[in-house]
N, C-alpha and C positions, 0 to 999 in steps of 0.2 A: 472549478472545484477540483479536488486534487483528494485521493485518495491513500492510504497509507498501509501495505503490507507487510508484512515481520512474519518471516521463514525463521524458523526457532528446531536446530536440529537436536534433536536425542542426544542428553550426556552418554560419556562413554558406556559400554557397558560390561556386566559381565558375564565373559564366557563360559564359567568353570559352575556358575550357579545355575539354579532352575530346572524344569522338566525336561531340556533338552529339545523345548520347544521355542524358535526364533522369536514367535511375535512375545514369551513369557519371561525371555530375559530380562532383568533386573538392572539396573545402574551399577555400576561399580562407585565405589569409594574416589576416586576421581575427577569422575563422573558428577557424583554429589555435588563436591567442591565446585566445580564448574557453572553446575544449573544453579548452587545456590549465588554465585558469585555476578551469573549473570543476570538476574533477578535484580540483587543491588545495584546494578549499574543501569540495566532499563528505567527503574524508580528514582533513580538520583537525576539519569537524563534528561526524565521529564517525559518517557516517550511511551508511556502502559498505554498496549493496546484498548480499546473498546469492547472488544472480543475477542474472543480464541476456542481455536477448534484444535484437538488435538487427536493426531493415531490414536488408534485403541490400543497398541502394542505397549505395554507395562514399562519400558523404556521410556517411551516419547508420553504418559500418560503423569512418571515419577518426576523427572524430567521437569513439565509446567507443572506442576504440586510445589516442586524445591524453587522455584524459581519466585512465583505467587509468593510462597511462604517467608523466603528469606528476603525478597523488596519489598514487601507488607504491602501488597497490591493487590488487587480482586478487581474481577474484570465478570461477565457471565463468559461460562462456559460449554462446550460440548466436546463430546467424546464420536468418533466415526470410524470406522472400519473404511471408509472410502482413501485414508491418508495413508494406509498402511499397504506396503511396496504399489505405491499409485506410481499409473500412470501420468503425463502431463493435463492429459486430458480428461484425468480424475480430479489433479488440483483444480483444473479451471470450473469444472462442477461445484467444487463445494467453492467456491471463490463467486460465481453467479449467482450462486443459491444466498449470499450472505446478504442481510436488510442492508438497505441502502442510507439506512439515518447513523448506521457505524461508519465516522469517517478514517479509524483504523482497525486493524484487526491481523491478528496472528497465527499462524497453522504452527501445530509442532510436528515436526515426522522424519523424515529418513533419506539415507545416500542410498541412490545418486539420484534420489529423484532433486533434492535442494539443489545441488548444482547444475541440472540440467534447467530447473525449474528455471533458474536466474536469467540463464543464457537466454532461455524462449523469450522469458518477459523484457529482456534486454535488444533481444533483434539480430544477438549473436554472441560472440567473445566467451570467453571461457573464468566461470570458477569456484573454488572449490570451500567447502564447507565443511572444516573438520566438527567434529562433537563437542557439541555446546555453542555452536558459533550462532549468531544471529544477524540476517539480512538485511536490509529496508529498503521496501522499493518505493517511488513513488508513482503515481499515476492520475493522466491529465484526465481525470474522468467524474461525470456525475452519479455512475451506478457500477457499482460493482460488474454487471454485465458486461459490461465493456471492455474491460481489463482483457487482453487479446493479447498473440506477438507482438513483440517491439514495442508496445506502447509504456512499458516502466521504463524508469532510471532509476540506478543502483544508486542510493544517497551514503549505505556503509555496509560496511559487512566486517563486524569484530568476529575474533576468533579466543575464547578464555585463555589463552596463553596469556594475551598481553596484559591481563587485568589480574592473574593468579599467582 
């Protein structure tokens, strides 16, 4: 059985708006473009997750809202503070904690944990995840538990440039 992960980073965002507060920043107009861009192209692939957990951070929250909304796809959802400047060892928490009868599912959240994230799940090699880009890993496993070092393979990793 093989399980299916989607690293979904935060469209760009913007700097100049908001409280002044990191996790409050807002997407930029860019940004927008991007989440909504890559949305149609997960839903045309054929590849909407099961689930998705996203940062609490307003970015990575606006982010899968535009994403959802522009490939007309619904998936159940949650929101966690645990995605937000996580550790590796944060993602693999909420990554165990996920039911086992989701045989995909998505985080959305933030650099540089996506690109370290990739590497661990990879066993090594390097790379990197501009905003809005989207991963896919696979994994030889029955339960989300499992999902450890080394054990994914990177199947893509688009980046909205090529599709905007």
């Amino acid at each position: 059985m093989t399980k299916h992960l989607i690293l979904f980073r935060h469209g760009k965002s913007d700097w100049s708006a908001g409280s002044g507060r990191d996790r409050d920043r807002p997407v930029a107009e860019r940004g927008i473009t991007a989440a909504k861009t890559m949305g149609k192209l997960l839903a045309a692939a054929g590849k909407v997750p099961d689930f998705a957990i996203t940062s609490s951070a307003v970015r990575a929250r606006t982010t899968l809202e535009l994403a959802t909304e522009a490939g007309g796809w619904r998936c159940p959802q949650e929101v966690t503070d645990e995605l937000y400047e996580a550790s590796i060892e944060q993602v693999l928490g909420v990554i165990h904690r996920l039911p086992n009868h989701y045989r995909s599912a998505m985080l959305v959240g933030h650099q540089p944990t996506w690109s370290d994230a990739i590497s661990y799940f990879m066993g090594g090699g390097a790379a990197t995840m501009p905003t809005a880009a989207m991963a896919c890993l696979e994994f030889e496993v029955s339960a989300w538990a499992q999902v450890e070092y080394g054990r994914g393979t990177l199947l893509w990793l688009l980046p909205p440039r090529l599709f905007v």
